[in-house]
C-alpha distance (Angstrom), angle and dihedral (degrees) to the residues before:
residue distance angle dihedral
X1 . . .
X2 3.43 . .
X3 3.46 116.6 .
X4 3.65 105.2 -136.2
X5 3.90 103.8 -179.8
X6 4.07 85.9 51.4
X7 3.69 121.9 101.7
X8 3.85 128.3 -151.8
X9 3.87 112.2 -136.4
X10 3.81 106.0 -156.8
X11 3.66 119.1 -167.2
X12 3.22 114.2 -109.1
X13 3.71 121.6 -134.1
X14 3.79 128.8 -78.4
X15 3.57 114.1 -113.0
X16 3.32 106.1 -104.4
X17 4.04 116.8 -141.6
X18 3.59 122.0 -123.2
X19 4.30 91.4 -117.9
X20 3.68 81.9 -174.3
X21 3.65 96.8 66.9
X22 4.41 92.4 37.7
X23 4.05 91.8 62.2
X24 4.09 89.1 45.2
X25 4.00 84.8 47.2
X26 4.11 92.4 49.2
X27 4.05 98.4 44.3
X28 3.86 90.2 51.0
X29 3.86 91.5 47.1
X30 3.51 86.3 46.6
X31 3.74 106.6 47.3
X32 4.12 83.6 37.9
X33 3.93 97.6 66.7
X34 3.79 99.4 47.9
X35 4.10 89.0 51.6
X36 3.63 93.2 42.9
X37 3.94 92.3 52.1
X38 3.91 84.9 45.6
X39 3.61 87.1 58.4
X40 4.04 97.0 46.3
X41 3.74 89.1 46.9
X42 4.35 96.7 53.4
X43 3.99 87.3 39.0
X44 4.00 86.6 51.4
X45 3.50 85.6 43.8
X46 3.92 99.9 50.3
X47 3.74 92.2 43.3
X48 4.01 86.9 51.8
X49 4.68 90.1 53.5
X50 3.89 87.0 39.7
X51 4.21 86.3 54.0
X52 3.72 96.6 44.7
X53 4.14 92.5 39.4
X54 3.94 83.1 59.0
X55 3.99 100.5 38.9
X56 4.19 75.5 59.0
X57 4.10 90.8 -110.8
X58 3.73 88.5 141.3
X59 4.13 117.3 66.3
X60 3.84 104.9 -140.2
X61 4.11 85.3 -154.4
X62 3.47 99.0 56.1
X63 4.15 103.6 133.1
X64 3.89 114.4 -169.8
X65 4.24 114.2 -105.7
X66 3.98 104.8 -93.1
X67 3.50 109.2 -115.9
X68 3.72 102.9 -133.4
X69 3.63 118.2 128.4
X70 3.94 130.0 -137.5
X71 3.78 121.1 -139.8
X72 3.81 108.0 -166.5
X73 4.34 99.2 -140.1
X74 3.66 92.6 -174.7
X75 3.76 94.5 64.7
X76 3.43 128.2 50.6
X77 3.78 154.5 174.4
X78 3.77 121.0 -96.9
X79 4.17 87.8 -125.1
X80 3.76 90.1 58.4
X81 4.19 93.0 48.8
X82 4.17 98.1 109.2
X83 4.19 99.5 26.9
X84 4.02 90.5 75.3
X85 3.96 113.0 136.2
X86 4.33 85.6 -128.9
X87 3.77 124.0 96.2
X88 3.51 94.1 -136.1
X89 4.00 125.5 -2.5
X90 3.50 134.8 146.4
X91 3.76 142.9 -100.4
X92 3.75 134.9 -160.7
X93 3.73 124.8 -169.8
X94 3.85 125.9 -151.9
X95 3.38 157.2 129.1
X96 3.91 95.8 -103.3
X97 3.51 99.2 172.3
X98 3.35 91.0 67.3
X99 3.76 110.9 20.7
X100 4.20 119.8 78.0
X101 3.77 93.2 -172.7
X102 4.04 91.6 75.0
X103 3.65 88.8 68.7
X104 3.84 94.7 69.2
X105 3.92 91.5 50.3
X106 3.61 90.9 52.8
X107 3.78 91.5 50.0
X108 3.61 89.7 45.5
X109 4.03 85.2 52.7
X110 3.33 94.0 57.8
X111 3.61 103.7 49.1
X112 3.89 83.3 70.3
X113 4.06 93.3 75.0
X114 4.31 90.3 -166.4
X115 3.77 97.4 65.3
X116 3.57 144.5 82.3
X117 3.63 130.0 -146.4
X118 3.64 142.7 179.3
X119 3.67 132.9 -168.3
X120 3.74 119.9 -131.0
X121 3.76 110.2 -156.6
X122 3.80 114.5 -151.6
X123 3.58 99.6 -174.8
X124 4.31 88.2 75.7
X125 3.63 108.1 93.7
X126 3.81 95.6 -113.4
X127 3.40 95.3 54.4
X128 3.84 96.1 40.6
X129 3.85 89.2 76.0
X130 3.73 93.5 61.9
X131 4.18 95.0 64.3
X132 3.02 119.0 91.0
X133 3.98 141.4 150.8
X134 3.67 101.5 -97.1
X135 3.91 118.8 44.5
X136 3.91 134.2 -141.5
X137 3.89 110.0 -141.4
X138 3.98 91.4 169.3
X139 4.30 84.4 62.0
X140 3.93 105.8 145.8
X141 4.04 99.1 170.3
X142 3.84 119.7 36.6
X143 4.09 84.3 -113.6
X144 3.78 92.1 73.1
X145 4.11 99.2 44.6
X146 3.76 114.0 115.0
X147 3.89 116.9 -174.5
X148 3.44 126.4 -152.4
X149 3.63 121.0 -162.2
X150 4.21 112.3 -57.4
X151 3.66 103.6 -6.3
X152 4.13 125.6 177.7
X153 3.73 110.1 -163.9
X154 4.12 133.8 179.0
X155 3.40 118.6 -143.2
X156 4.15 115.7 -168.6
X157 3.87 122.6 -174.7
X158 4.25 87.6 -19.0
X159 3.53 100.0 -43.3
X160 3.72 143.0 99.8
X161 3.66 107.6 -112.1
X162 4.07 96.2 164.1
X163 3.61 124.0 23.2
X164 3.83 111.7 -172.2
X165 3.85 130.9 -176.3
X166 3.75 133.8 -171.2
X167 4.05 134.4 30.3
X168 3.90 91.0 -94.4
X169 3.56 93.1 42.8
X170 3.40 98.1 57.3
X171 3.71 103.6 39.9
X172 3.78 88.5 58.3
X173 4.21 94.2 53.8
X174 3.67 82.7 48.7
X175 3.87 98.0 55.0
């Protein structure tokens, strides 16, 4: 029973793909679309600076801040009142933001050319904790001091010598 007029159609084989070549072809597509946006995004970028450098949006004089720093030596913290470098200077506490009358003790301080003074002002917060309503004129570390109201005091080698409180009070030690 063979069927000799009869021919057998065999499939032929699929065509297989080179798998190989399909992994090289996905890596380089996927490395190549993260560079190429890189490379949009900077040129975007450096088209954006050279627009704003022409519309004048830089300042060609700009000079960096100088980095010195300022320490004010006429005012002063209470914890620094008895480690000055003087022998003998003196120091006025008060609230000088809102007090005029410190002015004329200051003036009065500097008519006398041989002394030093610095101003203590009460009214910053780390001085405010050092007023109080009774005052220590025998104060030998900054710890113990105790201002009361306007106070003028004179400090020679560390220690109080003259501890002076009220407007009148002091502008008669000082004449």
């Amino acid at each position: 029973m063979a069927k000799k007029g009869m021919q057998i159609k065999y499939k032929s084989k699929k065509r297989e793909r080179n798998k190989n070549n399909m992994v090289e072809e996905n890596t380089i597509k996927s490395l190549l679309k993260p560079v190429i946006i890189v490379l949009v995004f900077l040129g975007v970028m450096y088209l954006m600076a050279v627009g704003l450098e022409k519309l004048g949006t830089f300042e060609r004089g700009y000079t960096a801040p100088s980095k010195e720093t300022n320490f004010d030596y006429e005012n002063i913290s209470v914890s620094t009142v008895f480690n000055r470098n003087e022998k003998t200077y003196y120091v006025i506490f008060d609230n000088f933001k809102s007090s005029y009358t410190s002015n004329s003790y200051v003036n009065l301080l500097l008519e006398s050319q041989d002394t030093t003074y610095y101003k203590v002002d009460m009214s910053i917060k780390e001085n405010a904790k050092y007023a109080s309503e009774k005052s220590n004129k025998k104060a030998t570390k900054p710890s113990e001091l105790k201002i009361n109201g306007i106070t003028l005091i004179k400090i020679k080698n560390g220690r109080i010598v003259d501890y002076i409180e009220g407007s009148d009070n002091i502008e008669e030690y000082l004449k």
